[in-house]
MARMARTI-488763 format. One line per field, with one value per residue (C-alpha): x, z, y; residue number from 1. Coordinates in Angstrom, 3 decimals, padded with zeros to 6 digits. Example, Ala and Ser with C-alpha at 12.3 -4.5 7.8 and 13.67 -1.06 7.14 Angstrom:
2
c1 <- c(012.300,013.670)
c3 <- c(007.800,007.140)
c2 <- c(-004.500,-001.060)
nr <- c(1,2)
end
This chain:
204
c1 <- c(000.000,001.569,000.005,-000.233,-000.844,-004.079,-004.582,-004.657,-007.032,-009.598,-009.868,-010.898,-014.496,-013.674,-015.872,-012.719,-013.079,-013.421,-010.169,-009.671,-009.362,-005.937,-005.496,-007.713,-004.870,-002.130,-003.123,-004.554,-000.557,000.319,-001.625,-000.924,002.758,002.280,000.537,002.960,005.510,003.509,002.469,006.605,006.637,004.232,005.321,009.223,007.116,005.522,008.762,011.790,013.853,016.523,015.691,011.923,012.024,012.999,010.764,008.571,009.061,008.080,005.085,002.825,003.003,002.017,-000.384,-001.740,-000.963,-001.990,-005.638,-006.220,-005.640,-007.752,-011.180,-010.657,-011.290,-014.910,-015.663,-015.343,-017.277,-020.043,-020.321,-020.716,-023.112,-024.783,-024.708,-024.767,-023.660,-023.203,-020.152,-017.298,-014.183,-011.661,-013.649,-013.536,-010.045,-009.233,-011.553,-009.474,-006.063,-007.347,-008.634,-004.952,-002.978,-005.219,-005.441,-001.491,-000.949,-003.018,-001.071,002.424,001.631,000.934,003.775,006.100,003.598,003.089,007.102,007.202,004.826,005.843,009.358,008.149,004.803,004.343,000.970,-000.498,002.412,000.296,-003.087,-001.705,-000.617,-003.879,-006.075,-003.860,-004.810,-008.282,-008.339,-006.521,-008.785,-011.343,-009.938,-009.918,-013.811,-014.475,-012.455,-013.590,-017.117,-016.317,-014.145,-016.668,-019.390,-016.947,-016.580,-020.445,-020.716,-024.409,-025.709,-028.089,-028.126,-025.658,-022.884,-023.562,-023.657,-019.970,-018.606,-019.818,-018.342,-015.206,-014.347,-015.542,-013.045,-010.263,-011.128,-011.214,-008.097,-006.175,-006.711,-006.253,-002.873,-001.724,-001.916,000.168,003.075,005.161,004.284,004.345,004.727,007.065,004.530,001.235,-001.893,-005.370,-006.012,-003.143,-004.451,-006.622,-010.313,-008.485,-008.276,-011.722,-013.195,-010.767,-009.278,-005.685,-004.131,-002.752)
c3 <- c(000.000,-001.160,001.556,-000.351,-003.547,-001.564,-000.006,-003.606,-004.523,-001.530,-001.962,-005.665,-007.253,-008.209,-005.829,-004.245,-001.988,001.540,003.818,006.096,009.499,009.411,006.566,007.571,010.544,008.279,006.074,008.754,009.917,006.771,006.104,009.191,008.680,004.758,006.124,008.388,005.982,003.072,005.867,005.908,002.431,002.389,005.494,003.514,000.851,002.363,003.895,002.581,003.739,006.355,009.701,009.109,006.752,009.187,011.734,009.410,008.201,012.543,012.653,009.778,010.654,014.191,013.725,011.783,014.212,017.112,015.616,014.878,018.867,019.671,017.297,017.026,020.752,021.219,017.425,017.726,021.287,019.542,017.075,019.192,021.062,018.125,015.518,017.741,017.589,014.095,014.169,014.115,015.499,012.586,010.160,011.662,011.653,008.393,007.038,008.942,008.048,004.204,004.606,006.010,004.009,000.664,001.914,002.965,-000.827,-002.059,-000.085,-001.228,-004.737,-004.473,-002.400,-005.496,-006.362,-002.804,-002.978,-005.941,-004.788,-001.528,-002.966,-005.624,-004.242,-000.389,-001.257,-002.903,-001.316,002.142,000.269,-001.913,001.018,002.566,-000.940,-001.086,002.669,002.028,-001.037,001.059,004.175,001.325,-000.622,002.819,003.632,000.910,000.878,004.700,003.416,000.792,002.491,005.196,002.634,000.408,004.025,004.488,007.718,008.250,006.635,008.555,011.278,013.756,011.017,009.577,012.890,013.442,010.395,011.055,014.966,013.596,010.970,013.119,016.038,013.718,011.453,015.337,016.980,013.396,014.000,017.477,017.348,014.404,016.547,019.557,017.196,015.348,012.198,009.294,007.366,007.171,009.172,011.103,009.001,009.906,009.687,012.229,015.213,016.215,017.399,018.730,014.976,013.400,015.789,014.700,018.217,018.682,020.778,024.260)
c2 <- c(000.000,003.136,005.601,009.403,007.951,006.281,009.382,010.999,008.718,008.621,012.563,012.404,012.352,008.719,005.840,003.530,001.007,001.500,000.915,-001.501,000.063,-000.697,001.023,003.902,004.172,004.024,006.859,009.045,009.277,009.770,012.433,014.353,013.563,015.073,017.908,019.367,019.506,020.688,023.378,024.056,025.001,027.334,028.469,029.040,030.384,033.242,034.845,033.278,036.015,034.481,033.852,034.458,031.074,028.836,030.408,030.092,026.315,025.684,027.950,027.153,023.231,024.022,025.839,023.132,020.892,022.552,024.137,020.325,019.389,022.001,021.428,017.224,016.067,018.020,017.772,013.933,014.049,016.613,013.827,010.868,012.075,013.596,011.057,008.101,004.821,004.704,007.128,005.900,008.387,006.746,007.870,011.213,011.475,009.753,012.430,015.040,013.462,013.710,017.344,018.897,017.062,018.374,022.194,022.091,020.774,023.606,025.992,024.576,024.116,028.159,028.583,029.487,032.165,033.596,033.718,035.545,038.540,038.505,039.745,041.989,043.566,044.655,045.328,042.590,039.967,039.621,039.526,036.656,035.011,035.358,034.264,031.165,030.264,030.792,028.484,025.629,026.149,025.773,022.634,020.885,021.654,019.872,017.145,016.693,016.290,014.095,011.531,010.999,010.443,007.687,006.132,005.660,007.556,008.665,011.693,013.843,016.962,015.766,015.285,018.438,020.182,018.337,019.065,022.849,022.784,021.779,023.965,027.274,026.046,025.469,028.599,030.344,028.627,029.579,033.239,033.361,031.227,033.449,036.358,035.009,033.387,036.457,037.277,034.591,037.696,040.640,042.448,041.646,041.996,042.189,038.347,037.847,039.721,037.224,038.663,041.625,042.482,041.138,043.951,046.448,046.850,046.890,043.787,045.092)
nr <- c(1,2,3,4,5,6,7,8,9,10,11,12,13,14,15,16,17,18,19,20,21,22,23,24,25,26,27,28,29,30,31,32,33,34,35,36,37,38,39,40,41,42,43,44,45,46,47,48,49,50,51,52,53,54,55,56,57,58,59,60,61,62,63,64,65,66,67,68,69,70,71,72,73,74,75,76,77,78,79,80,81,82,83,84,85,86,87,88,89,90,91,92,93,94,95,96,97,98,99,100,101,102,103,104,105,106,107,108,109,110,111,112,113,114,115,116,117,118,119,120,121,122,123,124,125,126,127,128,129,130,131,132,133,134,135,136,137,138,139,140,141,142,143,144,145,146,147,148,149,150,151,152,153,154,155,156,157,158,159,160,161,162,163,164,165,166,167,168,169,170,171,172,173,174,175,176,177,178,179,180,181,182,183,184,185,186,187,188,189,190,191,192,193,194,195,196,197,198,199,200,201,202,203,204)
end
């Protein structure tokens, strides 16, 4: 079994057979593992200006890592309790697994072009930065959505209300951790101050 070309596979249109819980174990790792150092090249990408690069190449994977500890534990409790005895928690996380790594290979098959205008625009550089998060926060949705569906979990209002819980925490835990790490950026943007800077307050 050849684990990211699997992984490649299970997020596609294409039906595929369901993995063996084994398997479903195996690729989960693997796509956490993928994801955090996809997250690295985007993180290289957005300021490769030495030292912020290899700051950089430690922050972006944990805040993947970390917004994922944060929104996984109640969003897997939310939908036991929700769903019922029908969900199944590897499911869940394969789903996850599948949904970082896709959105951190978005964001690092862009990372040449967020390279390229953070160097030659300080305008649009952070803004391209930004659009190419949004698009891999995106991606990952949607490949959440569809990997539980291809492994049969149960449609209906609890899912949905899981699926929802967990992409506002992350979305929220994101922000917030993005305003307590230093900049990913040459300099802090509006996105990186957390709620502080959704309300248009300045941090203390």
């Amino acid at each position: 079994m050849k684990p990211f070309s699997s992984l490649i596979s299970l997020v596609s249109p294409e039906s595929e057979p369901v993995p063996t819980p084994t398997e479903q174990t195996l690729l989960s790792c693997a796509g956490l593992l993928g994801a955090v150092l996809l997250a690295a090249v985007w993180g290289l990408g957005a300021n490769a200006s030495a030292p912020h690069a290899l700051a950089n190449a430690l922050k972006v994977p944990m805040l993947v890592v970390v917004s994922g500890a944060a929104s996984l534990p109640v969003t897997a409790l939310a939908w036991k309790l929700l769903v019922g005895h029908r969900a199944r928690p590897r499911s869940l996380f394969l789903a996850y697994a599948s949904a970082v790594f896709t959105g951190t290979l978005v964001l690092a098959l862009l990372a040449p072009i967020v390279a390229l205008y953070q160097h030659s625009s300080v305008v649009a550089g952070p803004w391209i930065a930004i659009v190419s998060a949004v698009l891999g926060f995106v991606a990952g949705a949607c490949v959440f959505v569809r990997v539980l569906k291809k492994l049969g979990s149960p449609d209906g209002a609890g899912q949905r209300i899981a699926i929802v819980m967990l992409l506002v925490i992350k979305l929220a835990t994101l922000a917030q951790l993005a305003s307590v790490l230093p900049p990913i950026f040459g300099q802090r943007t509006l996105f990186g101050r957390g709620v502080d800077g959704l309300v248009n307050e300045r941090p203390r």
